[in-house]
C-alpha positions, 0 to 999 in steps of 0.5 A: 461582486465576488463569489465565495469558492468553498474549497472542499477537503480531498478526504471530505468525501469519508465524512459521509460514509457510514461507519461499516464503509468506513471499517471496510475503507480501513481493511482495504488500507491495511491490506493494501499496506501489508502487501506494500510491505511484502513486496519491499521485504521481497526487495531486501531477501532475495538478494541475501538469498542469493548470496547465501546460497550461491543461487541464481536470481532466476532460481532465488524467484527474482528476475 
């Protein structure tokens, strides 16, 4: 005898949010997405900062 395994989906659990919860879901998404993108921005500027400048990395904020 076999049992049927339903196998659930990994985002199966965003169905049962109500629709504020999924609003905030998607907030926190966005914000987490921009500060991502500041932190990579961060990566290509320093280094054309300090170039630029002829400062160093301690001053330019990087390490």
């Amino acid at each position: 005898m076999t049992t049927a395994v339903k196998r659930e989906s990994t985002f199966a659990w965003m169905s049962e949010l109500a629709p504020r919860e999924r609003r905030v879901f998607g907030a926190c998404i966005g914000g987490w997405a921009l500060d991502a993108m500041d932190v990579q921005m961060f990566s290509f500027v320093i280094p054309a900062i300090i170039a630029t400048w002829g400062i160093t990395r301690g001053e330019a904020g990087g390490f």
